[in-house]
C-alpha positions as CSV (number, residue, x, y, z in Angstrom):
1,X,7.5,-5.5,-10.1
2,X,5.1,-7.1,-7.8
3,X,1.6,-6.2,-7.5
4,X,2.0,-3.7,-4.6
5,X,3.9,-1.8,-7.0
6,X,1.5,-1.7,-9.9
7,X,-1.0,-0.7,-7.7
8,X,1.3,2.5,-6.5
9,X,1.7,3.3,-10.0
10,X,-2.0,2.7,-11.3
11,X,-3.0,5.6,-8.1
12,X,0.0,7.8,-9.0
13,X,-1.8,8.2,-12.7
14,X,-5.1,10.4,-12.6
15,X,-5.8,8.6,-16.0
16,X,-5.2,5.2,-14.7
17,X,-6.2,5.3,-10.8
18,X,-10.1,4.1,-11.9
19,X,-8.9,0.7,-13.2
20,X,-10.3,-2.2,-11.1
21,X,-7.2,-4.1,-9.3
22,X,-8.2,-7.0,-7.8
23,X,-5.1,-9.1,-6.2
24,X,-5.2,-13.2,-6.8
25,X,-2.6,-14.0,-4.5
26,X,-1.0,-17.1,-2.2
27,X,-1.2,-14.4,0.7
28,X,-3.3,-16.1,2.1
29,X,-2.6,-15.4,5.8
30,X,-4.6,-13.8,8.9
31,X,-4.2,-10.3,8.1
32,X,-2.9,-10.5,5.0
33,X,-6.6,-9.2,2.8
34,X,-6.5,-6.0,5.1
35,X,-2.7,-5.3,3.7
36,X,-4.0,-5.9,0.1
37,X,-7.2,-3.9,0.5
38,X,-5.7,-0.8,2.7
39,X,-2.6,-0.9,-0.4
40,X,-5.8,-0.1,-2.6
41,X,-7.0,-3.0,-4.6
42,X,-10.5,-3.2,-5.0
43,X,-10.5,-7.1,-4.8
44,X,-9.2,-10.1,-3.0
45,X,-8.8,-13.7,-4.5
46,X,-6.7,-15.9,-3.1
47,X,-5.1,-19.4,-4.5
48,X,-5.7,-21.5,-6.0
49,X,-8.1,-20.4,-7.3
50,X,-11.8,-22.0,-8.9
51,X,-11.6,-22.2,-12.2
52,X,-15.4,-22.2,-12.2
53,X,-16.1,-19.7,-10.4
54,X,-13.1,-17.0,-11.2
55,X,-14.5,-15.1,-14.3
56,X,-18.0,-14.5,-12.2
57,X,-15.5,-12.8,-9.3
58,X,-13.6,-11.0,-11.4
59,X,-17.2,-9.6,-13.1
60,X,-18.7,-8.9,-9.4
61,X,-15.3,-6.2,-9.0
62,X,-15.8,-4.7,-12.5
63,X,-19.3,-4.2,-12.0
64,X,-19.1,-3.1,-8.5
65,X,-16.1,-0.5,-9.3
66,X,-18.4,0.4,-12.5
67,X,-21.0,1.5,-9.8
68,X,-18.9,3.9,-7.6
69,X,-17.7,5.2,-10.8
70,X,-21.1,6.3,-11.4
C-alpha cells in the first residue's frame, strides 16, 4: 500500500481522518506537492531528507494540525 492509499483510508475513518499525514517522498517533481497536498496530506517533505532539521518539521505539522483542530 503506498501512501496515497493510507491517506484514502485515514479520510474514509471519521475516527482516524484528524491524524496529521505529512508525505516524505522522492516525488520531487514540478507539480508533484500539489498532487500530494490536493490527495489530503497535511505536509510535504521531500528526500533526502535533513536529518537535523526533520523532527522540527514534522513538529511544525503536528502543531499546526493541532491548531485547526482547535
Amino acid at each position: 500500500m503506498d501512501g496515497f492509499a493510507v491517506i484514502e483510508r485515514l479520510h474514509r475513518d471519521a475516527t482516524l481522518r484528524l491524524i496529521p499525514c505529512v508525505a516524505v517522498t522522492a516525488l520531487a517533481m514540478i507539480g508533484d506537492k500539489s498532487v500530494i497536498m490536493r490527495a489530503g496530506f497535511d505536509g510535504y517533505i521531500t528526500k533526502p531528507i535533513d536529518p537535523e532539521k526533520f523532527v522540527a518539521e514534522i513538529e511544525s505539522y503536528l502543531k499546526a494540525k493541532s491548531i485547526q483542530m482547535e
